[in-house]
C-alpha positions as CSV (number, residue, x, y, z in Angstrom):
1,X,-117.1,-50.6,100.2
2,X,-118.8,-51.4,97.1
3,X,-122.8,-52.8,97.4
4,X,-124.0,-55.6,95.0
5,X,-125.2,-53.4,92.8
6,X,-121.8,-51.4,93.0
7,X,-119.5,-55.0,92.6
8,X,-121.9,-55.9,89.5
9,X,-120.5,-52.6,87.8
10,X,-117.5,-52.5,88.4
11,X,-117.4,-56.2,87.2
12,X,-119.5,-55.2,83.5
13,X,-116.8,-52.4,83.2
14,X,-114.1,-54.4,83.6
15,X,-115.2,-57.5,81.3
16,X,-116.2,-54.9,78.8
17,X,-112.8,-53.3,78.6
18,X,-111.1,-56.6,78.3
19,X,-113.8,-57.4,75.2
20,X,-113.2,-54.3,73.5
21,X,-109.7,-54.6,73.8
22,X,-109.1,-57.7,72.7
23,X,-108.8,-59.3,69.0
24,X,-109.9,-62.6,67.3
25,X,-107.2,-65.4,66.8
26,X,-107.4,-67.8,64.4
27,X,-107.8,-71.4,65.6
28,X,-106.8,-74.8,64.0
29,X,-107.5,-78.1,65.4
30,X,-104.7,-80.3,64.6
31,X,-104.0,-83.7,64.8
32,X,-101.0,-85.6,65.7
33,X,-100.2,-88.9,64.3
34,X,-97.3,-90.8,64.9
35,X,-95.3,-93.8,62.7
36,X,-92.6,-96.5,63.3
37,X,-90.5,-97.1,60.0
38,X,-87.4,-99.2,59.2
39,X,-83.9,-97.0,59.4
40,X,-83.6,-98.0,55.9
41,X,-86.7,-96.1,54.9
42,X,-85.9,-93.0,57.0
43,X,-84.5,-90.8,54.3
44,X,-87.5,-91.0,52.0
45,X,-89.6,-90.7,54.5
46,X,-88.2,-87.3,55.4
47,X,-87.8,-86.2,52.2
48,X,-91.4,-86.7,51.4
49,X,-92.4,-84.8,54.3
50,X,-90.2,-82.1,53.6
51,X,-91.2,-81.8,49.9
52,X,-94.8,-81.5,51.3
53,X,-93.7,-78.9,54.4
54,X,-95.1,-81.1,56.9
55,X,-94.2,-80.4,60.3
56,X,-92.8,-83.4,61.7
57,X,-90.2,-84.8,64.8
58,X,-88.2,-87.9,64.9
59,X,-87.8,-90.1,68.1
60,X,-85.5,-93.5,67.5
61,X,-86.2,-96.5,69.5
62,X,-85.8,-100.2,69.2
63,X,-84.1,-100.0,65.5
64,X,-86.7,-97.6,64.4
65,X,-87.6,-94.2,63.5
66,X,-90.6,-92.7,64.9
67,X,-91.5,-89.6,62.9
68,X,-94.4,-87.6,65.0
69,X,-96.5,-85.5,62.2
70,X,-98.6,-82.5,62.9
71,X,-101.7,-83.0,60.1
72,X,-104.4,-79.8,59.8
């Protein structure tokens, strides 16, 4: 059995090997917005978002598109 002192230990080693053994990932906070256009405006739509390489869905509902675009 391991005393307090023993349990504190074991518990530095531990969280020290997992810090030392780990790496830095690069975060981004993103934002999602979302739009309801006329079918008829779909295509331009999509090929202004491709032109720009956003990264977008589509949903259709109610005689609409709804495009879902992930912004940076």
């Amino acid at each position: 059995k391991l005393g307090t002192g023993g349990l504190v230990r074991a518990y530095s080693d531990a969280a020290n090997a997992v810090i030392n053994n780990s790496s830095l990932l690069l975060f981004e906070l993103k934002k999602n917005i979302s739009i309801a256009i006329d079918l008829k405006n779909l295509n331009r739509f999509e090929h202004f978002l491709k032109t720009y390489s956003f990264n977008f869905t589509k949903d259709f509902k109610d005689c609409k598109a709804i495009l879902h675009i992930k912004l940076n």
